[in-house]
C-alpha positions in Angstrom: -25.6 -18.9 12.4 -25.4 -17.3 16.1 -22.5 -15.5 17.1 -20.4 -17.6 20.2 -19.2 -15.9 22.8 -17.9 -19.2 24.6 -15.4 -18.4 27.2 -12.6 -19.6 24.7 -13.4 -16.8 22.5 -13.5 -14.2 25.3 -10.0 -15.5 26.3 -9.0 -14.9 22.7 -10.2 -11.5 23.1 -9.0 -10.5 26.2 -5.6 -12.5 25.7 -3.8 -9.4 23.8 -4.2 -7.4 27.2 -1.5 -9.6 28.7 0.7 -8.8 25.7 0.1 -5.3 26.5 0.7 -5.2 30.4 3.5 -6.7 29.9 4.8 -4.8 27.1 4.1 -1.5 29.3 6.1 -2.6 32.2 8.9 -3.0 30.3 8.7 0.1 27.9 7.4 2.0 31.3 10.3 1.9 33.1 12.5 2.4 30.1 10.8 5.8 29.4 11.0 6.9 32.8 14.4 6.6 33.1 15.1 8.5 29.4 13.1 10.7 30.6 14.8 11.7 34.1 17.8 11.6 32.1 17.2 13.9 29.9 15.4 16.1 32.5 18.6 15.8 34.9 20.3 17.0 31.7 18.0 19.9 30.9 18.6 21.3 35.1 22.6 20.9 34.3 22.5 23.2 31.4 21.1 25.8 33.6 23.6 24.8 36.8 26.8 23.2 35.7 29.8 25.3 35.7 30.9 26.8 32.2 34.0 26.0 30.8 36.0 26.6 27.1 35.7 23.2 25.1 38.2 22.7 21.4 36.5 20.6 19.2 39.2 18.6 16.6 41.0 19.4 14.0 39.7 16.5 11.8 36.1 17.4 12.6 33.3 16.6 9.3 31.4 19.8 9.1 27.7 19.5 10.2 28.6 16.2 12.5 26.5 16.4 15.8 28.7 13.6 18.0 31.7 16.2 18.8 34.5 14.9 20.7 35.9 18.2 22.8 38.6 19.1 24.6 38.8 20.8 27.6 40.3 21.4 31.6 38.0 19.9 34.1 36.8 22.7 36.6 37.3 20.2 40.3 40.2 18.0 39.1 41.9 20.7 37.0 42.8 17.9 34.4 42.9 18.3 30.7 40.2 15.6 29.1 38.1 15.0 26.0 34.5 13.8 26.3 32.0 13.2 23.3 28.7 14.7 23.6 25.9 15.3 20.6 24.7 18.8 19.8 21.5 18.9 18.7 21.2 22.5 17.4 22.8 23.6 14.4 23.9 26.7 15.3 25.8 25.7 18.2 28.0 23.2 15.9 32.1 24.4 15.8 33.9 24.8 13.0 36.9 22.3 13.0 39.4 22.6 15.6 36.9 25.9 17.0 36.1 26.8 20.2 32.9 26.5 22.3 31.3 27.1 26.2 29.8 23.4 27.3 28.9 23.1 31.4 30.5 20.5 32.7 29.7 17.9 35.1 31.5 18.7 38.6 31.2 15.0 39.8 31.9 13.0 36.5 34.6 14.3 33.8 33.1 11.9 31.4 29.8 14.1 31.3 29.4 17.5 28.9 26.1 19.1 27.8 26.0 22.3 26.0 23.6 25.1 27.0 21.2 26.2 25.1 21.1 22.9 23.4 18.0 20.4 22.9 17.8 16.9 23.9 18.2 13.9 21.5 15.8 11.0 21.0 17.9 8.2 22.4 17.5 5.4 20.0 16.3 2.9 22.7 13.2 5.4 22.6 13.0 4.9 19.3 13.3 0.6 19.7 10.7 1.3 22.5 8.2 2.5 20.7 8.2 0.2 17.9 8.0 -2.9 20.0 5.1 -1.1 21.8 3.3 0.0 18.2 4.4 -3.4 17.1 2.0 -5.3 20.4 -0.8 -2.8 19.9 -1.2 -2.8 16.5 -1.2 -7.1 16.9 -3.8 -6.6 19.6 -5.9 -4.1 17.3 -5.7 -6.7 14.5 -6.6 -9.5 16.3 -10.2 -7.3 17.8 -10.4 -6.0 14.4 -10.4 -9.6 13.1 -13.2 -11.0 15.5 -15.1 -8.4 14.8 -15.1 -8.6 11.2 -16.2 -12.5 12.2 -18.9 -12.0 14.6 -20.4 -9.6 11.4 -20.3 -12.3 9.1 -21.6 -15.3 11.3 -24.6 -12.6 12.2 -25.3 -11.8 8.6 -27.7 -12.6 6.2 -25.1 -13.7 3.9 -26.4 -17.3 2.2 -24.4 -20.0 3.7 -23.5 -23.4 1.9 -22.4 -27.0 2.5 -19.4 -28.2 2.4 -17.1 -31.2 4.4 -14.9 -30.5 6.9 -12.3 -32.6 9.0 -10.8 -31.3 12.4 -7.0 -32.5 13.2 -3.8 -31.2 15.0 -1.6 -28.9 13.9 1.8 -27.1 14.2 5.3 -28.2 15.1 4.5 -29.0 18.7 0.6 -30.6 17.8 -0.9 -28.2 20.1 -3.5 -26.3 17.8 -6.1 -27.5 15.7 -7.2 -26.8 12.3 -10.4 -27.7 9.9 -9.6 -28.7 6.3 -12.7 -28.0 3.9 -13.4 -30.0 1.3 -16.6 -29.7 -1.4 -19.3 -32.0 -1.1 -18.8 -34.3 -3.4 -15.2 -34.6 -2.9 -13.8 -37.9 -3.0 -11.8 -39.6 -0.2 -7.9 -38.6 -0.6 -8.6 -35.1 -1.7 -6.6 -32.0 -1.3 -9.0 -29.1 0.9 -10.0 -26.3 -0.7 -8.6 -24.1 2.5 -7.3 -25.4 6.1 -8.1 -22.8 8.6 -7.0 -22.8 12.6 -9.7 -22.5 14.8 -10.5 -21.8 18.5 -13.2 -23.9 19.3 -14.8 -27.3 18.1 -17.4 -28.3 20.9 -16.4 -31.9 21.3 -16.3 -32.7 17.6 -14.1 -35.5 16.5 -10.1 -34.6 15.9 -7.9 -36.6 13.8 -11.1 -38.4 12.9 -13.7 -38.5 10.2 -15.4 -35.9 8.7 -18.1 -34.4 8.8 -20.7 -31.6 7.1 -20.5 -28.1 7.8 -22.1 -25.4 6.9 -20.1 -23.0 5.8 -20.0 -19.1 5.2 -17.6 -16.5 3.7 -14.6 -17.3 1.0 -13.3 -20.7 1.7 -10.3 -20.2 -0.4 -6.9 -18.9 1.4 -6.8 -15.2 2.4 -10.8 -15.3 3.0 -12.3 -15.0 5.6 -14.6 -18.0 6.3 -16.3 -19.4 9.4 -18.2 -22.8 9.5 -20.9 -24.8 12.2 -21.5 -28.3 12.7 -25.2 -28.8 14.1 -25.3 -26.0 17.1 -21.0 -25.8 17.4 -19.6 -23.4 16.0 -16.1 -23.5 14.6 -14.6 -20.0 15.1 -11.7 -19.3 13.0 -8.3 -18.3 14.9 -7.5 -16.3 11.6 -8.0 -16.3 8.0 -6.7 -19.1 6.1 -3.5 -19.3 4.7 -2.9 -21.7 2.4 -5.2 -25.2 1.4 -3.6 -27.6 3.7 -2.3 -30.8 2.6 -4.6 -33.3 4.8 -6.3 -35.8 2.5 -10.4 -35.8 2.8 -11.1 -39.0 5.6 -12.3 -42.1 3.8 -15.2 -42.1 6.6 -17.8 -39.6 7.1 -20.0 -39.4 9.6 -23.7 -37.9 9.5 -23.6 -37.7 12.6 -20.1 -36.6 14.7 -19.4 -38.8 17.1 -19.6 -37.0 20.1 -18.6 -38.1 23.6 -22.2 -39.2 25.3 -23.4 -37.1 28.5 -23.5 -38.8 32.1 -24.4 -38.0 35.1 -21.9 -36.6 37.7 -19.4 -39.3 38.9 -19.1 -40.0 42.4 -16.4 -38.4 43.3 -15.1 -35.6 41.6 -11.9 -33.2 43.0 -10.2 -30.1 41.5 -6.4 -30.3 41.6 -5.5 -27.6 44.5 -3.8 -24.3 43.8 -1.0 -25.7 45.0 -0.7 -28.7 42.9 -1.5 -26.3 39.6 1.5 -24.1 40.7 3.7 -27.2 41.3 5.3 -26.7 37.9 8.2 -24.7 36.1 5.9 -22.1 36.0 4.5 -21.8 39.6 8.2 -22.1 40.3 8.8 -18.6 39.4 7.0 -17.2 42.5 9.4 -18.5 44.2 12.2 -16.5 43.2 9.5 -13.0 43.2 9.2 -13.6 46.1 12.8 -13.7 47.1 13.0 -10.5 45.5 10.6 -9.0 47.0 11.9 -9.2 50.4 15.9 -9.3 49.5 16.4 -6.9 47.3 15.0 -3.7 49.1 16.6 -4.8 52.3 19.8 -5.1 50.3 19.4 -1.7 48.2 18.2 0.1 51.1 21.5 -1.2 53.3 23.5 0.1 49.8 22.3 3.4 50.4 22.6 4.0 53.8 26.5 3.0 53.4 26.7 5.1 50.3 24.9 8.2 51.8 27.4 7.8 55.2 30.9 7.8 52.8 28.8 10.8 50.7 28.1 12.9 53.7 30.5 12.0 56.3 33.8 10.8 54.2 36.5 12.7 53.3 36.5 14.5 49.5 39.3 13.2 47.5 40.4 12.7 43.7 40.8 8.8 42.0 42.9 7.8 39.6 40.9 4.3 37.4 44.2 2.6 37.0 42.0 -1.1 35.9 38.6 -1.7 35.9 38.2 -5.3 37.1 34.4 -6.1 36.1 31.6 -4.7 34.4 30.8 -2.5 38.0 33.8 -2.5 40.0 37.2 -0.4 39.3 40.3 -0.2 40.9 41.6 3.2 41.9 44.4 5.4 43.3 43.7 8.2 45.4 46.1 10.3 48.1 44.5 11.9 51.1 45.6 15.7 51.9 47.8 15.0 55.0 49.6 12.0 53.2 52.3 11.2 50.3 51.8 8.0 49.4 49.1 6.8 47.1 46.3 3.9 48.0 45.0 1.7 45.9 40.9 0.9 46.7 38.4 -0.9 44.9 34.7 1.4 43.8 31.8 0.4 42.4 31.1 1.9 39.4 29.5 1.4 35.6 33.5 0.7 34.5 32.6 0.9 31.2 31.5 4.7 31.3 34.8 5.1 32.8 38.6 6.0 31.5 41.8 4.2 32.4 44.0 7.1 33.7 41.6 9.7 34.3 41.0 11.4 37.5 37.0 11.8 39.2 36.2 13.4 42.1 35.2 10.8 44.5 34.4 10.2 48.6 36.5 8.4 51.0 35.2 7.0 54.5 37.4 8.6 56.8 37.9 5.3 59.2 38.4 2.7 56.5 40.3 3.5 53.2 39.0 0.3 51.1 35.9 2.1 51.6 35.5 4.8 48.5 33.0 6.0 46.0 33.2 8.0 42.9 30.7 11.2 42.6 30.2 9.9 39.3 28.9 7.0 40.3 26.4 7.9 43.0 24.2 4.7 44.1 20.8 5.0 42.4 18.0 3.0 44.1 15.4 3.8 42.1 16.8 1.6 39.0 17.2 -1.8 40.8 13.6 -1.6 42.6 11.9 -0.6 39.4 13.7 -3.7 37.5 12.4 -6.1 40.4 9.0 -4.7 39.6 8.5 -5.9 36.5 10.5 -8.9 37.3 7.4 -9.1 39.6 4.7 -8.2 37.1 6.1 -10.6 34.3 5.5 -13.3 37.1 2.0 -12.3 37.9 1.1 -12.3 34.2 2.8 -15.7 33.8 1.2 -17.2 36.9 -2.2 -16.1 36.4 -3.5 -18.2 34.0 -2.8 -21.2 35.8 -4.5 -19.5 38.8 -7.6 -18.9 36.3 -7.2 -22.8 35.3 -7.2 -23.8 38.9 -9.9 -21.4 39.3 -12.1 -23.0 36.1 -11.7 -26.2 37.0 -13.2 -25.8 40.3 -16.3 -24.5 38.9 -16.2 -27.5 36.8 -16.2 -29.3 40.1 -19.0 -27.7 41.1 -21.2 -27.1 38.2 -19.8 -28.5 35.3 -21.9 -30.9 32.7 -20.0 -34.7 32.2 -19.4 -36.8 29.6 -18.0 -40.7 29.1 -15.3 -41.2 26.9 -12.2 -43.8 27.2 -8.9 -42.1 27.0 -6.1 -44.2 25.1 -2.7 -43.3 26.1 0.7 -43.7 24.3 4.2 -42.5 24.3 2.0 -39.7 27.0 -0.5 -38.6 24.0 -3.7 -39.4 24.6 -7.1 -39.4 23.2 -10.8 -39.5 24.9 -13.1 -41.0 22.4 -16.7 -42.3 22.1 -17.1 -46.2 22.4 -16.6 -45.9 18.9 -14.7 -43.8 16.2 -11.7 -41.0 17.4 -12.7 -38.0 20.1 -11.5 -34.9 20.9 -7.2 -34.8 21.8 -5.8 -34.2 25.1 -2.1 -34.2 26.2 -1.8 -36.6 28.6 1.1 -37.6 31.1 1.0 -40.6 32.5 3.6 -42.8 34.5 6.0 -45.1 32.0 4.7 -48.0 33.7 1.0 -47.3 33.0 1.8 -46.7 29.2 0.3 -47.8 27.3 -2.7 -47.0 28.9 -6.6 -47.3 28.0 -9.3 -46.7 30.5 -13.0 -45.3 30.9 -13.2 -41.8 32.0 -15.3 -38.8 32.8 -14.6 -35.5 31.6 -16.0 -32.4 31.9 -15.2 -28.9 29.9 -16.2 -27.0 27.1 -14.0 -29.1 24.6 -12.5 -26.2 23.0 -8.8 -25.8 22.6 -7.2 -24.3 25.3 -10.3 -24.8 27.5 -9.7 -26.0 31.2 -10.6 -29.7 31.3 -11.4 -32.1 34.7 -11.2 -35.8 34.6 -12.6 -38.1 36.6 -11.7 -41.7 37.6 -8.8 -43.3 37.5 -6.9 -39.9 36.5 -6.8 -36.6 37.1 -5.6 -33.0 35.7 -3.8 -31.0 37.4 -2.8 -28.1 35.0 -2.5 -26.7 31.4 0.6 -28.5 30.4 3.1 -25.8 29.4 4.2 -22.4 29.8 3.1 -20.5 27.4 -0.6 -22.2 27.1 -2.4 -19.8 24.6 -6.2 -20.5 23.2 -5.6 -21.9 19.8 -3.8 -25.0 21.0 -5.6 -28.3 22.0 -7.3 -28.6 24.9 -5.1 -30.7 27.4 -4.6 -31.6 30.9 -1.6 -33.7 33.0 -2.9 -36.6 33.3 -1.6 -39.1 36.3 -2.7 -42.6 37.2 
């Protein structure tokens, strides 16, 4: 055996890097924004004014959430806040005193100085899910590693039978069932392994020999060739499989016969690949990209204006009416009478009856902001980047398909086959005996459908594929198209 480093297996390989571009654009902007907070935190320890804070009576000695008591320095109001002390010497005794800075914008807000910062626990979720991704990835180079050392070794091989056929709830991967030599037809396999590639050999067909190196027993690792294909193992197996041995078996797999090029031959366009739910998400990434910084940066001119132009005031939250809007009372200095506004602002951070220090626009008085809520621009542009990234990552592979099966246009080797169509699953065989499976889609009318066709592609599962004749593909068929599942094509008359 020959290690094969067909482009299915590099696609394996590289395949985990998606997982982790797009784990890091989540997890990224998660840690930045821990990270500015506790930052902003660390800067008001040193800045925000100092006031007296009672902890309660009923305090549990050595608790670090502390709900305190104290006068807010702008509104002059009496409030209690929770805040979490890190340090154990700064903890109060039980209805004890203790000097917190408090926020001047946002009552709801304490930090003690001195104190450290916490881990906040979606940190700690963070991190896992990112450990979680790499160590996959680390397995899954670790396991074709350990592969390509045994298919290179000098380790004796032996023979055994082996039958290819579809697998998993939707169909879409493929497995080989082993059986010994001298098995007789209805057998149990010894093992049933997934695998990434089987080179045009028959699927949901007979079997055929194999030679075979490793432990073919479940939990070994095992790889096996037919002729010069061979079958690389997705991952160990993990149980025996319950496919009975094929009555037939062919010496010789039946194999789809080579042709020359067919007269006409055309790629589906890049636009025709990206005509599908998943090309469909541009469309909205690219409404994002030009909408929402026009709208955020209109949001912050009118926020900065009522910030540095309006008139300083104190709100009452009487109601909070959604999850960012809450209705308040406020009284300018030269009148008596209270109005009532609506402000934007995170309403569930906020308390009913509690006054904040907020900003009024001095020619409209519907027109009012809370310091505590000042409008952050950063936080909705970052989201619509990675709204933007998880796009990209979904979008690309059917760019690289598109992008494959032009070079199969171009340069790729053909084969004859006649694909059989029904309730839109097809099959491209030989003129005789069961081929490789392909998903096809096909009009109702035209089903059930069987016709000659050309076909050119490496065979493997997952593999771009390009028909010729009386259909055509024009795309993997679903969203999440990974290596391990048949290769297949939409297929239309």
């Amino acid at each position: 055996m020959t290690p094969a480093q067909s482009d299915t297996l590099r696609r394996h390989i590289r395949r985990p890097l998606w997982w982790l571009g797009f784990t890091f654009a989540i997890t990224s902007v998660i840690v930045y924004f821990e990270i500015a907070g506790a930052d902003a935190d660390q800067t008001a320890r040193r800045h925000w004014p100092r006031v007296t804070a009672t902890a309660a009576k009923d305090l549990q000695p050595g608790s670090h959430k502390l709900v305190l008591a104290y006068r807010h320095p702008v509104t002059d109001e009496a409030v209690t806040a929770t805040v979490v002390v890190v340090n154990n010497s700064l903890l109060p005794a039980p209805g004890g005193s203790m000097v917190i800075a408090a926020d001047p914008e946002n009552p709801d807000h304490i930090v003690v100085p001195g104190d450290g910062d916490e881990i906040p626990s979606v940190l700690i979720g963070t991190f896992i899910i990112g450990g979680v991704v790499a160590a996959a990835a680390i397995a899954r180079w670790w396991s074709v590693r350990k592969i390509e050392h045994l298919v290179s070794s000098p380790h004796p091989s032996f023979a055994m039978v082996g039958a290819l056929s579809t697998s998993g709830i939707l169909r879409r991967r493929v497995a080989l069932a082993l059986y010994p030599v001298d098995a007789h037809a209805g057998r149990a396999p010894v093992c049933t392994v997934p695998v990434l590639t089987t080179g045009g050999l028959p699927i949901d067909g007979p079997c055929f020999p194999v030679e075979v190196r490793g432990r073919p027993v479940p939990g070994g690792a095992v790889v096996a060739r037919s002729d010069d294909v061979v079958l690389w193992p997705l991952r160990r197996p993990a149980t025996r499989g319950s496919l009975p041995r094929p009555t037939v078996v062919a010496d010789a797999p039946p194999r789809l016969s080579s042709t020359d090029r067919p007269a006409v031959v055309r790629a589906p366009s890049l636009w025709r690949v990206l005509n599908r739910p998943r090309g469909f998400m541009l469309i909205p990434a690219a409404i994002a990209i030009v909408a929402v910084p026009a709208v955020v940066w209109s949001h912050q001119r009118e926020a900065a204006a009522i910030y540095d132009h309006g008139l300083a005031v104190r709100a009452r939250v009487v109601a909070k009416i959604d999850s960012s809007h809450v209705s308040v009372a406020y009284r300018r200095a030269e009148s008596d009478v209270d109005t009532l506004a609506v402000a934007p602002a995170r309403a569930r951070h906020r308390a009913i009856g509690r006054l904040y220090p907020a900003h009024v626009d001095a020619s409209d008085s519907g027109r009012i902001r809370l310091d505590a809520d000042r409008y952050n621009a950063t936080e909705p542009l970052a989201w619509v980047a990675v709204f933007v990234l998880v796009v990209l990552l979904a979008v690309a592979p059917l760019i690289r398909w598109q992008r494959a099966a032009r070079s199969l246009e171009k340069s790729g080797s053909w084969c004859w086959g006649r694909l059989t169509v029904a309730k839109h699953h097809g099959t491209v065989s030989a003129a005789a005996g069961t081929g490789w499976a392909v998903a096809a889609r096909v009009d109702m009318s035209a089903s059930p459908l069987t016709t000659a066709v050309w076909v050119a592609g490496s065979f493997d599962p997952g593999a771009p594929v390009l028909f010729a004749g009386p259909v055509a593909a024009v795309g993997p068929p679903s969203i999440f198209t990974t290596p391990r599942r048949c290769q297949r094509g939409w297929v239309r008359r």
